[in-house]
N, CA, C and O atoms as a GROMACS GRO file, in nm:
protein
  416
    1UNK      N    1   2.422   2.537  -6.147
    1UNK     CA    2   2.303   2.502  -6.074
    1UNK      C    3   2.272   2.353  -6.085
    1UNK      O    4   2.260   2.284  -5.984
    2UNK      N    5   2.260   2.305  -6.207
    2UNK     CA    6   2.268   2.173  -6.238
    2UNK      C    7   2.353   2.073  -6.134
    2UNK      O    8   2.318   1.960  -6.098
    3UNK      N    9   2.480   2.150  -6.091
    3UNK     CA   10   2.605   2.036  -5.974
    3UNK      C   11   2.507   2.065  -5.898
    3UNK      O   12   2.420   1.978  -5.903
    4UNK      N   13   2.481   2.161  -5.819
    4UNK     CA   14   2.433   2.233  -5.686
    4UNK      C   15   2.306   2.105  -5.656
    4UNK      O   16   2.301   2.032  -5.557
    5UNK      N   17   2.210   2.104  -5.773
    5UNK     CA   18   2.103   2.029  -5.782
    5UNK      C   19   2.119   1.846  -5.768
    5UNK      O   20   2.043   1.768  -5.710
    6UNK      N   21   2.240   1.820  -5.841
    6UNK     CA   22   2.294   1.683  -5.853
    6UNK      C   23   2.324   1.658  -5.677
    6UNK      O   24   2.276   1.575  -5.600
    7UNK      N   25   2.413   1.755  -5.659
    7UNK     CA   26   2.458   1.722  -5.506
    7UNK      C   27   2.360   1.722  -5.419
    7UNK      O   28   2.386   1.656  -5.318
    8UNK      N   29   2.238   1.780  -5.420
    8UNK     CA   30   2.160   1.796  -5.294
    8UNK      C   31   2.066   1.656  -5.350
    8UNK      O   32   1.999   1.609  -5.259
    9UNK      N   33   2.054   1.597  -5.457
    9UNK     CA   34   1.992   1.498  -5.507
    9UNK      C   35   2.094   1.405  -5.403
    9UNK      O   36   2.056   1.360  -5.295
   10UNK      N   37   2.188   1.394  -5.442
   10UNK     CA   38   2.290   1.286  -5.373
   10UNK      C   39   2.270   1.286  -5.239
   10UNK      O   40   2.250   1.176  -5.188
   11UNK      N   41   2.269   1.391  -5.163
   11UNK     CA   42   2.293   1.396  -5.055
   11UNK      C   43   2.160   1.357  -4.970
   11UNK      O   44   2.191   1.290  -4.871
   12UNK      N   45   1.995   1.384  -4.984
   12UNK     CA   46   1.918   1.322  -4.982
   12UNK      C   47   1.936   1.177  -4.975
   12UNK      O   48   1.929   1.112  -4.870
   13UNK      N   49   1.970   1.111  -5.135
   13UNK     CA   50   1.920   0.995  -5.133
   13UNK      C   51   2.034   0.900  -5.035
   13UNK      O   52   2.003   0.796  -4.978
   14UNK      N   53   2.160   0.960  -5.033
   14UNK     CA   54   2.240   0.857  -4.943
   14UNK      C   55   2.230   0.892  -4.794
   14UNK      O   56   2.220   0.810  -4.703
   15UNK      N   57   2.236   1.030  -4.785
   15UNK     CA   58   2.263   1.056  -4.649
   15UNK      C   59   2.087   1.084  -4.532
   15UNK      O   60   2.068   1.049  -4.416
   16UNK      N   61   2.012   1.142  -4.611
   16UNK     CA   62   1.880   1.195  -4.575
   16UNK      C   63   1.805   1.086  -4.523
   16UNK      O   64   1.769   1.064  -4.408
   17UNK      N   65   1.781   1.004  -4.662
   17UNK     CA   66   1.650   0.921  -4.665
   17UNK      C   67   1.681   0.766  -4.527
   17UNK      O   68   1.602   0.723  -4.442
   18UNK      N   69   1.825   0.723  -4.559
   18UNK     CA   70   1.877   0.663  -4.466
   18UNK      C   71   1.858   0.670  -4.286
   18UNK      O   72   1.816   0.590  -4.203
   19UNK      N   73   1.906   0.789  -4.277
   19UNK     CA   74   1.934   0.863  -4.147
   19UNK      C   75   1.754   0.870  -4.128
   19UNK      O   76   1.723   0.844  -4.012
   20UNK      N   77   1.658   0.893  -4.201
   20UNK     CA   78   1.493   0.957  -4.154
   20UNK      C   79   1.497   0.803  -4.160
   20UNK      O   80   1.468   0.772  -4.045
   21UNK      N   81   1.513   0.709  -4.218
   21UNK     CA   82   1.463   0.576  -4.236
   21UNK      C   83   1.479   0.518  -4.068
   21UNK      O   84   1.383   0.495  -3.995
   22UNK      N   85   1.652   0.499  -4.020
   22UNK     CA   86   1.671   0.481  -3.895
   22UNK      C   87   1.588   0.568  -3.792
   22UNK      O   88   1.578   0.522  -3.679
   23UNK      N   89   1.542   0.658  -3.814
   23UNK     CA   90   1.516   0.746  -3.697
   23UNK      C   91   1.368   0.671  -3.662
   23UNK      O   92   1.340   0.640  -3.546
   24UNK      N   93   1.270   0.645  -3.786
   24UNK     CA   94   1.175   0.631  -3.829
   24UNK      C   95   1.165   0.458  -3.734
   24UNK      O   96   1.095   0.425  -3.637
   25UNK      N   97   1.252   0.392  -3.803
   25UNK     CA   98   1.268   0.240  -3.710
   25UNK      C   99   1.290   0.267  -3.561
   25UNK      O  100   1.182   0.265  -3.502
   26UNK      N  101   1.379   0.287  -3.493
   26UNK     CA  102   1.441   0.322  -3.401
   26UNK      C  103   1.294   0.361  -3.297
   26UNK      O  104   1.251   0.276  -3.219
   27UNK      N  105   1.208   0.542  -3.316
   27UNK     CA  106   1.094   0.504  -3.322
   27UNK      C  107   0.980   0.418  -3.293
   27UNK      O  108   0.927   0.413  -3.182
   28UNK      N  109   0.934   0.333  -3.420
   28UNK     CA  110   0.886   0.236  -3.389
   28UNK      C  111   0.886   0.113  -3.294
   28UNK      O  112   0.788   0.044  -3.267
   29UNK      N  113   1.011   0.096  -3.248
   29UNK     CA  114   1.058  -0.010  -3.164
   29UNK      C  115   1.054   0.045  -3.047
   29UNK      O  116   0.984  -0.017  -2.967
   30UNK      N  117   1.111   0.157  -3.002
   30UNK     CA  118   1.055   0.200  -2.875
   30UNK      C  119   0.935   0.230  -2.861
   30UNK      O  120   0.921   0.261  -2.742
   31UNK      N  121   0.793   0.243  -2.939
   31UNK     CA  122   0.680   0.253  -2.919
   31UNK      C  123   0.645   0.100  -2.875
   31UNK      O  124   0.570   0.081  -2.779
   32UNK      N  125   0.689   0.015  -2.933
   32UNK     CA  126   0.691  -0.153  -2.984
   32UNK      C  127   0.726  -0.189  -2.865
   32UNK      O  128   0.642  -0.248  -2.797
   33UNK      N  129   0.850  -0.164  -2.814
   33UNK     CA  130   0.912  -0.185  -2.684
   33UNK      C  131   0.816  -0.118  -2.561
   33UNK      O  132   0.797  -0.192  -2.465
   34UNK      N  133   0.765  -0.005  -2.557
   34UNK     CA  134   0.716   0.029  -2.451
   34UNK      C  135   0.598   0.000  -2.407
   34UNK      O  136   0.547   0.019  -2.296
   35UNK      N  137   0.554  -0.055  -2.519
   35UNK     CA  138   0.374  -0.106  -2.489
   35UNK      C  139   0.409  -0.213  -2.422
   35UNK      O  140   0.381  -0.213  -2.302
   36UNK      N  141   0.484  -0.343  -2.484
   36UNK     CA  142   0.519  -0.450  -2.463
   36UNK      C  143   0.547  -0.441  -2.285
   36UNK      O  144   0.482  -0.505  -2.203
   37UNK      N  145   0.653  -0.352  -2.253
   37UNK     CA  146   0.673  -0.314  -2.112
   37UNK      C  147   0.555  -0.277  -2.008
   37UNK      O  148   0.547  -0.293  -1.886
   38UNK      N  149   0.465  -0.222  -2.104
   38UNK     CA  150   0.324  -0.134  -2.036
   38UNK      C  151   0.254  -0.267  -1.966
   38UNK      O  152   0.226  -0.291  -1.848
   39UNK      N  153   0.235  -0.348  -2.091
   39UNK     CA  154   0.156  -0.500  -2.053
   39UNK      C  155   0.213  -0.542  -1.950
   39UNK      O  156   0.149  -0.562  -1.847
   40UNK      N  157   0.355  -0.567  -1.961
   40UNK     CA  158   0.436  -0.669  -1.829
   40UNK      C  159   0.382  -0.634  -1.708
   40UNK      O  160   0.307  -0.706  -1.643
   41UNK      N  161   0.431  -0.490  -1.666
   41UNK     CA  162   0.361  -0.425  -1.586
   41UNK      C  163   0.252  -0.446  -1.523
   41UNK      O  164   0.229  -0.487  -1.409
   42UNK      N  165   0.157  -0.399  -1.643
   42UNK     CA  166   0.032  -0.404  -1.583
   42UNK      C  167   0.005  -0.618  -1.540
   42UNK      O  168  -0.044  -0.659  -1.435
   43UNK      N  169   0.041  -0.682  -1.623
   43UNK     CA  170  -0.020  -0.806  -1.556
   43UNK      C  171   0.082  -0.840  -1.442
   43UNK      O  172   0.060  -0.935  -1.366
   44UNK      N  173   0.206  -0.755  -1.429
   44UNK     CA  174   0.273  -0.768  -1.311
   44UNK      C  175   0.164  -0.723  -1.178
   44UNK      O  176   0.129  -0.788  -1.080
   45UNK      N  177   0.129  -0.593  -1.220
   45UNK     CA  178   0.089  -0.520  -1.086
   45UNK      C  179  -0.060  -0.622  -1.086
   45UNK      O  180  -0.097  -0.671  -0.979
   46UNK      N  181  -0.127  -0.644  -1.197
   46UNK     CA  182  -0.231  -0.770  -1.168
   46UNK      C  183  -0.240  -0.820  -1.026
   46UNK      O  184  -0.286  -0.790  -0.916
   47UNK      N  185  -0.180  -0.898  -1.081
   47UNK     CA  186  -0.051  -1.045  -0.973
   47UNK      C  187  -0.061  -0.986  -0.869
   47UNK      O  188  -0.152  -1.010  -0.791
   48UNK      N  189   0.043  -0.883  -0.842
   48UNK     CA  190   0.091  -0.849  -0.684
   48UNK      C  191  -0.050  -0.807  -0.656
   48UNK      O  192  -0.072  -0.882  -0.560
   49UNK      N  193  -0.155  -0.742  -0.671
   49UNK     CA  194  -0.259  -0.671  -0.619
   49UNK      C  195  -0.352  -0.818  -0.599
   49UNK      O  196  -0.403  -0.808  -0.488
   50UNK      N  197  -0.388  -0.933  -0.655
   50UNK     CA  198  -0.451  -1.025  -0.623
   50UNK      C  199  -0.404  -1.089  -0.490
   50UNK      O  200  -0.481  -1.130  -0.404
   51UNK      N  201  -0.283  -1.093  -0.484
   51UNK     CA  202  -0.221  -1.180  -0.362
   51UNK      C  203  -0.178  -1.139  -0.302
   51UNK      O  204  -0.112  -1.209  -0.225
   52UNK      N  205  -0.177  -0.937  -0.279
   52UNK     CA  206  -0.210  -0.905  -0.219
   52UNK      C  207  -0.304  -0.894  -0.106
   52UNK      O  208  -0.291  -0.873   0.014
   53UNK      N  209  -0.422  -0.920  -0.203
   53UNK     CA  210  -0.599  -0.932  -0.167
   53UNK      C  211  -0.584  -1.072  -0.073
   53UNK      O  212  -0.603  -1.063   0.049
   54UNK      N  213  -0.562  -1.154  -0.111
   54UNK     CA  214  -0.579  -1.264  -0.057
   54UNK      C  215  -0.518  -1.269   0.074
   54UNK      O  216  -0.576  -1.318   0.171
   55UNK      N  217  -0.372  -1.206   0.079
   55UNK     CA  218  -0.288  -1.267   0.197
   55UNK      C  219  -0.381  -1.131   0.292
   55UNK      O  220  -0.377  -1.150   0.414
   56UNK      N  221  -0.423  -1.062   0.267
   56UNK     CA  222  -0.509  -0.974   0.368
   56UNK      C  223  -0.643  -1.016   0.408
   56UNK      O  224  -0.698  -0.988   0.514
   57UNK      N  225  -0.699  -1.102   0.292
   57UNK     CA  226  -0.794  -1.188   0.357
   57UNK      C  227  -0.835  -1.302   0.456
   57UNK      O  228  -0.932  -1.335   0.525
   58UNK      N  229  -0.621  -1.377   0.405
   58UNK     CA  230  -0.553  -1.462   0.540
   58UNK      C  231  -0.568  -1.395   0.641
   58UNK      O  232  -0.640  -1.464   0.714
   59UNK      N  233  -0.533  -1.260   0.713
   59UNK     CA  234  -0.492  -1.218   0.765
   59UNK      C  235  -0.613  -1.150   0.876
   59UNK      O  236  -0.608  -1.134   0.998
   60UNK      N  237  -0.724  -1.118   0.773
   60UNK     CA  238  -0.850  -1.100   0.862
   60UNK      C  239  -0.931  -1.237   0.938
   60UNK      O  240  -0.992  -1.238   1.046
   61UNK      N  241  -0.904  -1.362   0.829
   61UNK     CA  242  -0.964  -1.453   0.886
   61UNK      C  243  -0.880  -1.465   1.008
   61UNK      O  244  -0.957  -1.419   1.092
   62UNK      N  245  -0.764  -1.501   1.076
   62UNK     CA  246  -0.657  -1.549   1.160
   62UNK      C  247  -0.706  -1.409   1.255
   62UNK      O  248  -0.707  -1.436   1.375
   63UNK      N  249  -0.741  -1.287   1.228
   63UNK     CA  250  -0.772  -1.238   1.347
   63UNK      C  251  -0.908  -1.279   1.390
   63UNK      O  252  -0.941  -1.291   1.508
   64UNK      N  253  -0.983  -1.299   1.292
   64UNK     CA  254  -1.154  -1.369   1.337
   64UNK      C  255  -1.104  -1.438   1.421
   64UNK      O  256  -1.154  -1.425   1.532
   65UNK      N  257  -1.021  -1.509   1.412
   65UNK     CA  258  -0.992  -1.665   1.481
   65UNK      C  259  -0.964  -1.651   1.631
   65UNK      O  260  -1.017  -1.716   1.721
   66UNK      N  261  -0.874  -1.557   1.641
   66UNK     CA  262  -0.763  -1.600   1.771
   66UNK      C  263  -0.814  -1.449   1.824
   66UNK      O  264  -0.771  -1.460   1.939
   67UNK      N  265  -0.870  -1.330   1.822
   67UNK     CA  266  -0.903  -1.234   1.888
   67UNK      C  267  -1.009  -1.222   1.997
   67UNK      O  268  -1.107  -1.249   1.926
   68UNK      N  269  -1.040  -1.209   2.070
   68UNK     CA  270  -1.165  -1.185   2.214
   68UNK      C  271  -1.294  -1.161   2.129
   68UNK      O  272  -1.305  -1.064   2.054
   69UNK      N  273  -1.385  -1.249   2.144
   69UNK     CA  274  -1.537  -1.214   2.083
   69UNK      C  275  -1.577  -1.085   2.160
   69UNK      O  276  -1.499  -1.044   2.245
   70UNK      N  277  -1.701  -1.013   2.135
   70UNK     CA  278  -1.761  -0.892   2.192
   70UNK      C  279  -1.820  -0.946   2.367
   70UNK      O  280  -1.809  -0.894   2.478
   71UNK      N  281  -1.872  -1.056   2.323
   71UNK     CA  282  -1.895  -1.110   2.479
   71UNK      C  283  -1.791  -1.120   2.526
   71UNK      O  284  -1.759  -1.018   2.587
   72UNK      N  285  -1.713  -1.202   2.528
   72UNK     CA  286  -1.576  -1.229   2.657
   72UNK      C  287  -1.569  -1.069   2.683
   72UNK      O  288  -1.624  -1.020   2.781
   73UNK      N  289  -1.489  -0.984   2.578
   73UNK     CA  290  -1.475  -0.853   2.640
   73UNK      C  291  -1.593  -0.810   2.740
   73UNK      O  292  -1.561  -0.747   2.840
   74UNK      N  293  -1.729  -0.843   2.717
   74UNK     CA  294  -1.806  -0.745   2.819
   74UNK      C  295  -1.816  -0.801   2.987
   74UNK      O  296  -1.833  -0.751   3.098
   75UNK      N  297  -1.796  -0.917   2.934
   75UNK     CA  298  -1.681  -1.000   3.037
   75UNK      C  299  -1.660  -0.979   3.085
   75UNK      O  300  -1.707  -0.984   3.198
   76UNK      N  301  -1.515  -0.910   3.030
   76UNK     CA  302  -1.361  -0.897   3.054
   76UNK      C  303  -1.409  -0.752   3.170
   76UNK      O  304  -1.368  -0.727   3.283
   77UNK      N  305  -1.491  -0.693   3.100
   77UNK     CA  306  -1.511  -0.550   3.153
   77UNK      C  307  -1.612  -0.542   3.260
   77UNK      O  308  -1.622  -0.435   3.319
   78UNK      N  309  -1.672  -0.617   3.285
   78UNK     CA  310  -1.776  -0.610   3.389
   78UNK      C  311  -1.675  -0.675   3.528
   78UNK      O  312  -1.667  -0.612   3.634
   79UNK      N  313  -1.605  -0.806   3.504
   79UNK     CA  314  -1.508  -0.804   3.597
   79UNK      C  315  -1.432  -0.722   3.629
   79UNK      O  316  -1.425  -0.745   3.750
   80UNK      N  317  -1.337  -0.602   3.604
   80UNK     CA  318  -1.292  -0.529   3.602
   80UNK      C  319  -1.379  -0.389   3.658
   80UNK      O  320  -1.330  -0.320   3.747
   81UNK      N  321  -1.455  -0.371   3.623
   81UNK     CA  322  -1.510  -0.251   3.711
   81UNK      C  323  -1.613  -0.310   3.839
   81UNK      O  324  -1.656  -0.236   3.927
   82UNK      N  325  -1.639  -0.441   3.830
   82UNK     CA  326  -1.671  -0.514   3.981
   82UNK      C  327  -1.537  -0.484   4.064
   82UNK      O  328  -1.551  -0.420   4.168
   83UNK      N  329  -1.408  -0.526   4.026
   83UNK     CA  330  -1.300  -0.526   4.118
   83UNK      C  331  -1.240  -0.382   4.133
   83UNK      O  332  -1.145  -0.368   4.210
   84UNK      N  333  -1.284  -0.286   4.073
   84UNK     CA  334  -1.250  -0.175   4.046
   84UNK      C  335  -1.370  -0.059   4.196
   84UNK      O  336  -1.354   0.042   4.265
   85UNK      N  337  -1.467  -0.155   4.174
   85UNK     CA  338  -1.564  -0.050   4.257
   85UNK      C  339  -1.533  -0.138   4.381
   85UNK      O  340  -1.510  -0.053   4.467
   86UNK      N  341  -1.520  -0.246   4.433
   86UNK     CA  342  -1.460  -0.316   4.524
   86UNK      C  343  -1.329  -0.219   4.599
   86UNK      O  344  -1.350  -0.173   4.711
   87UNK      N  345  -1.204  -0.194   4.532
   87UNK     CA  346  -1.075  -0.133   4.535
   87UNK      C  347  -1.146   0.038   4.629
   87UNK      O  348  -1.114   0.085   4.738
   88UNK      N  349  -1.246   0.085   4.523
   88UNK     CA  350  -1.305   0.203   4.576
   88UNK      C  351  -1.376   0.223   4.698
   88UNK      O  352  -1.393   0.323   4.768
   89UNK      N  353  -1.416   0.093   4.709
   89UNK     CA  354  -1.527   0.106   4.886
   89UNK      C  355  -1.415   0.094   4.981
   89UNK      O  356  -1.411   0.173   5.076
   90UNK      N  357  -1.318   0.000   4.967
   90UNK     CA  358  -1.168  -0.028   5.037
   90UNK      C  359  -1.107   0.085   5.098
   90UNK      O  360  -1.081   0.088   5.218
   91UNK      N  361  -1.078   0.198   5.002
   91UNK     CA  362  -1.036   0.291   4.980
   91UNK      C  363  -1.093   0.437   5.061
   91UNK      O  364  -1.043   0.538   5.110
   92UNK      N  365  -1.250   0.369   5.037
   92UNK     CA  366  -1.368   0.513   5.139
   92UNK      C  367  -1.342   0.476   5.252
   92UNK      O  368  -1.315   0.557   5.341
   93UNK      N  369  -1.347   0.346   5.273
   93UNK     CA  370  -1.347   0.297   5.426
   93UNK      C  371  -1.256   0.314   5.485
   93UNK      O  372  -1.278   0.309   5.606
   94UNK      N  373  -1.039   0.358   5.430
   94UNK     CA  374  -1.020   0.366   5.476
   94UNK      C  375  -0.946   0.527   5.510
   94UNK      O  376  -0.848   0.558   5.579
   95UNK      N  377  -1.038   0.604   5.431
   95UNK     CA  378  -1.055   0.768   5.462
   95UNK      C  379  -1.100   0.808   5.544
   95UNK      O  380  -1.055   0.895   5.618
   96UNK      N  381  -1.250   0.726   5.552
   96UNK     CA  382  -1.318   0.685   5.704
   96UNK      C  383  -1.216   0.732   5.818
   96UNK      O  384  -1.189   0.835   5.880
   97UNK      N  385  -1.176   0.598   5.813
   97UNK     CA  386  -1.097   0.552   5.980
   97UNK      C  387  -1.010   0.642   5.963
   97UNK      O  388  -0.975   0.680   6.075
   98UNK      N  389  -0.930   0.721   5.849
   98UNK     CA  390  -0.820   0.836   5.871
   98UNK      C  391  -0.850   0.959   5.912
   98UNK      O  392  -0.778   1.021   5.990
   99UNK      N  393  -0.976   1.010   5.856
   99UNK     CA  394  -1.021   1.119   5.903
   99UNK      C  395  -1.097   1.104   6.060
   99UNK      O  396  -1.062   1.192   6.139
  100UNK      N  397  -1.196   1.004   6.112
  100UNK     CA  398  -1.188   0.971   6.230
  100UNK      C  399  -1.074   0.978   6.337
  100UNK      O  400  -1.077   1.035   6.446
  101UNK      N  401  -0.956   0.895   6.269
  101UNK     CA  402  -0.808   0.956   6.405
  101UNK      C  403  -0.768   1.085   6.384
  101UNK      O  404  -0.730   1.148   6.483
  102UNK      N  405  -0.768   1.134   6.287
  102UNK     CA  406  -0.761   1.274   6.280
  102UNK      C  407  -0.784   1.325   6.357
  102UNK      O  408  -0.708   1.369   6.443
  103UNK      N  409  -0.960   1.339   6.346
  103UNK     CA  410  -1.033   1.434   6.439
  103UNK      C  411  -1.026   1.381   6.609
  103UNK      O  412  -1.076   1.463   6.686
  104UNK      N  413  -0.986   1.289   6.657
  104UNK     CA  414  -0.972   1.244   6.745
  104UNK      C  415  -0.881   1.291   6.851
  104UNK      O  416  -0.870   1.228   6.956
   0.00000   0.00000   0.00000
């Protein structure tokens, strides 16, 4: 019992404590490592989400800029159904004169 006891003593202290020691490091460094990664990340995605923000703020101003105000459009639209109800009297008048030779 005494060998039996010697050997599992041995085998612990060279093979056990070693092997839990690495596992134990190994471990730590990927916790060590992954936070470290977590940060990059996050002040990565920071970054892209700020200038993000911004180039969409470019992007609203430049349509302020160069797009049709609400007036021009009512404008735009009052000409358009002037020439539109114009096209339509054109059009009665000349149903008019078709149905007139018709009946003729």
């Amino acid at each position: 019992m005494n060998f039996l006891s010697q050997d599992l003593v041995w085998w612990i202290t060279v093979i056990d404590l070693p092997a839990l020691g690495g596992l134990f490091w190994m471990n730590w460094r990927g916790r060590r490592e992954s936070a470290e990664e977590i940060s990059h990340l996050r002040d990565l995605t920071d970054t892209r989400h700020s200038q993000l923000r911004e180039a969409l703020l470019a992007f609203k101003l430049e349509v302020a800029k160069t797009y049709a105000s609400q007036g021009d459009m009512k404008d735009l639209e009052t000409r358009l159904t002037a020439h539109l109800l114009r096209i339509e009297s054109k059009l009665d008048a000349t149903a008019l004169k078709a149905e007139s030779l018709r009946i003729s």
